[in-house]
C-alpha positions as CSV (number, residue, x, y, z in Angstrom):
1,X,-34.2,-1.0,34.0
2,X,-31.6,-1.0,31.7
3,X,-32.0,-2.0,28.1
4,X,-29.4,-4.3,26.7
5,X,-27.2,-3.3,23.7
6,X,-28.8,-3.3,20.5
7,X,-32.0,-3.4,21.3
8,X,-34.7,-1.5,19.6
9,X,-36.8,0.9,21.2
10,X,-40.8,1.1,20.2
11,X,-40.4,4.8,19.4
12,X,-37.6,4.2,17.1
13,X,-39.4,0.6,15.7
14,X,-42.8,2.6,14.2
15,X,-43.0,3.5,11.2
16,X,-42.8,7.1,10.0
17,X,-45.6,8.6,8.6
18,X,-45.4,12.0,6.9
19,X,-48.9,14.2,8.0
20,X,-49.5,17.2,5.9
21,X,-49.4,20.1,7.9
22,X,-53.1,21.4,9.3
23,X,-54.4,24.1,7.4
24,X,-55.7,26.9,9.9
25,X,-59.3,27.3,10.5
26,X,-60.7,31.1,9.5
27,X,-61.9,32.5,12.5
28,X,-64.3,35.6,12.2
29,X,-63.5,38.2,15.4
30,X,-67.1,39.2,16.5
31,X,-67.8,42.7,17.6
32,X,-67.7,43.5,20.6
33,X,-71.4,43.7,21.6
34,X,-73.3,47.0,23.0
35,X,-76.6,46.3,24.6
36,X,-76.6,49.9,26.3
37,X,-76.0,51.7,22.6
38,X,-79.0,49.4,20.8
39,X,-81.6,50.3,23.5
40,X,-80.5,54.2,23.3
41,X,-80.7,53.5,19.5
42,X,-84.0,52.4,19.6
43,X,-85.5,54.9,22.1
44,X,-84.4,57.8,20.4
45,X,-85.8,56.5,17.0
46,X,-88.9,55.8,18.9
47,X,-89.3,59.6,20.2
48,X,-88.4,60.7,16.4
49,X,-90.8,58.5,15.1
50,X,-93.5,59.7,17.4
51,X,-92.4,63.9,16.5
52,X,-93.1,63.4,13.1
53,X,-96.1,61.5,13.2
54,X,-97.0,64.2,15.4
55,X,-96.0,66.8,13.0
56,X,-98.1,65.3,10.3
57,X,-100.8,63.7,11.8
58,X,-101.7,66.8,13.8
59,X,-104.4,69.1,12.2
60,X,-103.6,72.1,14.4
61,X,-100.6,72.4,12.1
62,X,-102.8,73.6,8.8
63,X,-100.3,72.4,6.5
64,X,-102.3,73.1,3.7
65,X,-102.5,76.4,5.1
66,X,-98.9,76.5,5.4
67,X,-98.8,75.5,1.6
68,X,-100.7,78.1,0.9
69,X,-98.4,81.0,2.6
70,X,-95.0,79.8,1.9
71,X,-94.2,81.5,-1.1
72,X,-97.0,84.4,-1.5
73,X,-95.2,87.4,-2.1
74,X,-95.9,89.2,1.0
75,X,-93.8,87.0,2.8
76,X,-91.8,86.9,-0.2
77,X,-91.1,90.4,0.1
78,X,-90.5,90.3,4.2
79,X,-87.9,87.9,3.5
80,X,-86.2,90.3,1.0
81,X,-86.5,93.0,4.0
82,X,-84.6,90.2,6.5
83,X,-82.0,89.6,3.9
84,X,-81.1,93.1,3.0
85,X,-80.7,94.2,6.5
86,X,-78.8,91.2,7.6
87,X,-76.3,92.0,4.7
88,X,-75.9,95.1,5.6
89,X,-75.7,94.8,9.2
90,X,-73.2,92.0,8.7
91,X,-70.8,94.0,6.8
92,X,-71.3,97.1,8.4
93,X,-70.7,95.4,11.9
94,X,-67.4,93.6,11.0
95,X,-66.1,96.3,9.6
96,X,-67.1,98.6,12.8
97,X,-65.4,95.3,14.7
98,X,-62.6,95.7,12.8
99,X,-62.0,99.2,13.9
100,X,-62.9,98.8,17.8
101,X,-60.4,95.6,17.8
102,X,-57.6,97.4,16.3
103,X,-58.0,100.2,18.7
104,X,-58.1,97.9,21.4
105,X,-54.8,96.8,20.3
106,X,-53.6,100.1,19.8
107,X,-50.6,101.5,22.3
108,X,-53.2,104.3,22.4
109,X,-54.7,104.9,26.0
110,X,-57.4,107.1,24.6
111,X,-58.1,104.6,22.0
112,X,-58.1,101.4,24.3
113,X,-60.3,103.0,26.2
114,X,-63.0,104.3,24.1
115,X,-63.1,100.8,22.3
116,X,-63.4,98.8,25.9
117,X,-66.1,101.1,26.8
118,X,-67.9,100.8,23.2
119,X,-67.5,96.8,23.6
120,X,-69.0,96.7,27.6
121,X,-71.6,98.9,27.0
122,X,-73.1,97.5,23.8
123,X,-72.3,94.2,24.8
124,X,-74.3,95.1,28.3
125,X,-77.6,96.8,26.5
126,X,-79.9,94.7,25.5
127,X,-80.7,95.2,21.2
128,X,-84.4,95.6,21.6
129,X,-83.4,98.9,23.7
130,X,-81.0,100.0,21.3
131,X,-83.3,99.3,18.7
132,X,-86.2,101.0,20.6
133,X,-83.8,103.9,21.8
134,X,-82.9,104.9,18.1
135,X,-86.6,104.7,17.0
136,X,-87.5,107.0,19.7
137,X,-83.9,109.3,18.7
138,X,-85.6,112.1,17.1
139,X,-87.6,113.2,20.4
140,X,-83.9,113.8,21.8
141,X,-82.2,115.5,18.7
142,X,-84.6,116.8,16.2
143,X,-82.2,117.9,14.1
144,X,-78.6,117.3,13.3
145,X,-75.7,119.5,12.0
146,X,-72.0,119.5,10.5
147,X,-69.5,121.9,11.9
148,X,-66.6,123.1,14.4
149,X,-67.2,121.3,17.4
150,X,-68.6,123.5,20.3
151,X,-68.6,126.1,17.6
152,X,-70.6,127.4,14.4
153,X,-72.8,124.8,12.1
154,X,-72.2,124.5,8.5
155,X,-75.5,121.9,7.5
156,X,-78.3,121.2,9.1
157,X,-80.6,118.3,8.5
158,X,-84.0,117.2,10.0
159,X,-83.2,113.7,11.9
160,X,-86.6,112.4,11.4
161,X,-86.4,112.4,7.6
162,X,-83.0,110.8,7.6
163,X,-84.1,108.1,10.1
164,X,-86.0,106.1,8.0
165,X,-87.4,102.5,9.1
166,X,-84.3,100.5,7.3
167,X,-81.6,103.0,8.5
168,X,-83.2,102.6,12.0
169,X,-82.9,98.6,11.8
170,X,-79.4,98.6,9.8
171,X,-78.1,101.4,12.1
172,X,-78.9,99.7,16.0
173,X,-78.0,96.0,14.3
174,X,-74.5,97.1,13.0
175,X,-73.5,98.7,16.4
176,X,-75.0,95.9,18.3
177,X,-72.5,93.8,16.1
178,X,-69.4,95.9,15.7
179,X,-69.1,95.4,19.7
180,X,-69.1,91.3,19.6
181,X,-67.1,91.5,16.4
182,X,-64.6,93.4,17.7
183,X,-64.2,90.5,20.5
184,X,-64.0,88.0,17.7
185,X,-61.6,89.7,15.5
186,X,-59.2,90.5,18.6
187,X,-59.0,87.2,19.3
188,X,-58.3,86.2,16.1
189,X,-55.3,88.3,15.7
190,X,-53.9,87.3,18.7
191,X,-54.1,84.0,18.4
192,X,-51.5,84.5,15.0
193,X,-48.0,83.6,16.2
194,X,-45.9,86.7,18.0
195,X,-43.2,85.4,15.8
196,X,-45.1,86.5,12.5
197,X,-45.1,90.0,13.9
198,X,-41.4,90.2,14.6
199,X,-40.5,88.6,11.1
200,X,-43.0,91.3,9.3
201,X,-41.4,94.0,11.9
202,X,-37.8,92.7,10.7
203,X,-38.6,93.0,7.4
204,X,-39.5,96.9,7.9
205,X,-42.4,96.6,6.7
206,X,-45.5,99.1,7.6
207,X,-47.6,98.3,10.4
208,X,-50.7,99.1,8.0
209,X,-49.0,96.7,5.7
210,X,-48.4,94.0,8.3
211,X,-51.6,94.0,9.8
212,X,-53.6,93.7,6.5
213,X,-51.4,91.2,4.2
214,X,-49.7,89.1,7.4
215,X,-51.4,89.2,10.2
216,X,-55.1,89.8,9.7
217,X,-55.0,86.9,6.9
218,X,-53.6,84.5,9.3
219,X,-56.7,85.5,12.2
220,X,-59.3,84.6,9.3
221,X,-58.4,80.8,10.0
222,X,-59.8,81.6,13.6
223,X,-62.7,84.7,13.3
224,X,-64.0,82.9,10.5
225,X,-66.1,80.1,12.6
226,X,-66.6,82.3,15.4
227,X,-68.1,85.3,13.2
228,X,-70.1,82.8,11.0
229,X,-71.9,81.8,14.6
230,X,-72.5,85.5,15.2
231,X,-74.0,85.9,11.7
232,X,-76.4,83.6,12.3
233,X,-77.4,85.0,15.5
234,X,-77.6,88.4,13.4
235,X,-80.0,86.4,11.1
236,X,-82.4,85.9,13.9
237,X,-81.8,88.9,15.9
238,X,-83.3,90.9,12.5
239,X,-87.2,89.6,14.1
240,X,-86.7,92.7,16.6
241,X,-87.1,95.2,13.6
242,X,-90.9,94.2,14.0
243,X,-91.0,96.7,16.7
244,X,-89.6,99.5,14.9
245,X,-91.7,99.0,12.2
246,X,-90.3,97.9,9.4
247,X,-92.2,94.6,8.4
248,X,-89.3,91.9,7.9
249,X,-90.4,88.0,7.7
250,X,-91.6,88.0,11.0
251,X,-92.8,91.3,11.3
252,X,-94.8,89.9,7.8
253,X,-95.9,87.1,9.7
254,X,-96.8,88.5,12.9
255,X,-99.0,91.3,10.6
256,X,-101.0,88.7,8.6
257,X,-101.6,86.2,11.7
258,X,-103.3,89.8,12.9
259,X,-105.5,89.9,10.1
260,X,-106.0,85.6,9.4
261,X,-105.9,84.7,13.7
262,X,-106.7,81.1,12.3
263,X,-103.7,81.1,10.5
264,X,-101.4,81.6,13.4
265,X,-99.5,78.5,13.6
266,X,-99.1,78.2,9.7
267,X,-97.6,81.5,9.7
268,X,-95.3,81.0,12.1
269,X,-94.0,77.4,10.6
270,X,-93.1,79.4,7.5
271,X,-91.0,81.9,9.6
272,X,-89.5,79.2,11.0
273,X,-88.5,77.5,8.1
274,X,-87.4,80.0,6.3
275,X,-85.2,81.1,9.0
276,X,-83.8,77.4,9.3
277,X,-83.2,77.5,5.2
278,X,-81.4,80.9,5.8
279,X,-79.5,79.8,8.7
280,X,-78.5,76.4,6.9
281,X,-77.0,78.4,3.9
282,X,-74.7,80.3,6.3
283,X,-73.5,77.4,7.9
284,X,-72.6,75.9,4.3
285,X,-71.1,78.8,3.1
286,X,-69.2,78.6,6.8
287,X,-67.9,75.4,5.6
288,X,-66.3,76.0,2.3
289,X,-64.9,79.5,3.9
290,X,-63.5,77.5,6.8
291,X,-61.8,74.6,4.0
292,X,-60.4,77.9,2.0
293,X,-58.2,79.1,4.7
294,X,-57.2,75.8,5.7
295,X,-55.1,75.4,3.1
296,X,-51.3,75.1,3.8
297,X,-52.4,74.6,7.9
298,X,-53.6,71.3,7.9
299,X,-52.1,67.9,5.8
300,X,-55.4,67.1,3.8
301,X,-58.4,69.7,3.7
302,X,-61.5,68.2,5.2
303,X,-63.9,66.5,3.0
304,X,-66.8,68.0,1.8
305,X,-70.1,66.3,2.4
306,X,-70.0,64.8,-1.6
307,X,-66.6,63.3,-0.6
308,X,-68.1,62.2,2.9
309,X,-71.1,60.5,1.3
310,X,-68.6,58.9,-1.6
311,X,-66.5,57.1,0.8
312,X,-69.1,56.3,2.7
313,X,-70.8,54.5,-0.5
314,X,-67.3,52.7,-0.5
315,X,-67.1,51.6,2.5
316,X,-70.6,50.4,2.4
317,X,-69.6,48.3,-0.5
318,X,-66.9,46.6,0.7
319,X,-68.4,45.4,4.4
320,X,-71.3,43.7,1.8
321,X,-68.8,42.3,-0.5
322,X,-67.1,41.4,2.5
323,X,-70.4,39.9,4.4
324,X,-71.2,37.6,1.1
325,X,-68.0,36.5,0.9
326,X,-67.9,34.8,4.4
């Protein structure tokens, strides 16, 4: 129906009332909930909770025994023993791995081939027959001499004296680790860039030159992690020596548990510990090596655990500030 002119509609006829615009309503977003992650959470707290109550409630532990033999100086002086011979196996052995990787590399074919052999067959024997095969070394060669090969001797020397306890230990560890070494250190050269080679090579530079100021400085970024894991294997690996007598921590251990049998499981909770503090060092010292040779290959070097724990204590901060302020 038609409205006549002039007339006034009821939409135009109200009055016109100015509302002020609706403020909008804060809404939290709520996390997304994980039923699945809160059960896991608590069942593995549970099972922690129940290991250390265990730990310390058991009395087959003796922890006052274990008080007692944590720092006496025999064991004192077998962890000297463990130290010394890691150290020197660990240099020793990179150094040996340095060697065997380079001939590896080499355009030599006698070279390669010696190396490959060096690396299958040590890699193949197990160390506790190497160990036990250079202990028994002197029935084979009782002595040992300097000269023209296949020819006249200029010095003779009894192997038995030479072949002392340490040397024994230091000796079979350092070949035992030159041969996975040199697997670690080859990788790490070639994984540096081919085109680092041909700029060094363009540059007429010495191979000797290029290996140890462009090359072998670049692998470090890459043998570092991978050596540090065998150096902590060597750690461990150094209990073996028990059985060529030389009387490390757990040769120590294994020596006094012989003479104090109720003392067994003390003694062997402070080998263990010790080896976890020794093992823990390495891994720190891993870490700062690792953030050294980072530099200039990654944007930001990765914090270390006082910066982790820093911004962490931020963080923390702000999601309370945050919380009261809601």
């Amino acid at each position: 129906m038609s409205e006549p002119p002039g007339a006034v509609t009821l939409a135009e006829a109200a009055p016109v009332v100015d509302t002020p615009p609706r403020e909008p309503t804060a809404q939290r977003v709520q996390p997304l909930r994980r039923p699945g992650r809160w059960i896991a959470t608590a069942v593995v707290l549970v099972l922690v909770a129940q290991f250390a109550h265990g730990l310390v409630s058991n009395p087959f532990y003796q922890w006052d025994r274990f008080g007692y033999w944590f720092l006496r100086p025999v064991i004192l002086d077998g962890l000297l023993i463990t130290l010394e011979v890691a150290a020197y196996s660990a240099v020793l052995g990179l150094l040996g791995g340095i060697l065997l990787a380079v001939a590896r590399l080499s355009r030599n074919p006698v070279l390669r081939a010696v190396s490959w052999t060096y690396v299958w067959a040590l890699r193949s024997i197990p160390l506790i027959v190497v160990l036990l095969f250079l202990y028994n070394f002197s029935a084979l060669y009782q002595t040992l001499s300097v000269g023209v090969p296949f020819g006249p001797a200029f010095f003779r020397f009894d192997e038995s004296r030479l072949a002392t306890d340490m040397v024994i230990a230091v000796v079979g560890l350092s070949l035992n680790e030159a041969a996975y070494a040199a697997e670690v250190v080859r990788g790490g050269i070639l994984s540096v860039d081919q085109g680092q080679h041909e700029a060094a090579a363009a540059l007429g530079l010495p191979r000797g030159y290029q290996f140890w100021k462009i090359v072998f400085p670049q692998a470090l970024r890459s043998i570092t992690p991978n050596y540090v894991n065998q150096l902590i294997g060597l750690v461990k690996s150094t209990s073996l020596v028990f059985y060529v007598s030389l009387l490390d921590l757990f040769g120590t251990a294994q020596t006094m548990g012989s003479t104090y049998p109720g003392d067994i499981v003390p003694l062997l909770l402070v080998v263990t510990v010790w080896y976890l503090i020794l093992t823990s060092l390495v891994s720190v010292v891993q870490f700062y090596v690792e953030r050294y040779y980072a530099r200039g290959a990654t944007r930001s070097l990765p914090p270390t655990p006082l910066q982790k724990l820093r911004t962490g204590l931020t963080d923390l901060r702000a999601r309370i500030r945050r919380e009261a302020a809601v």
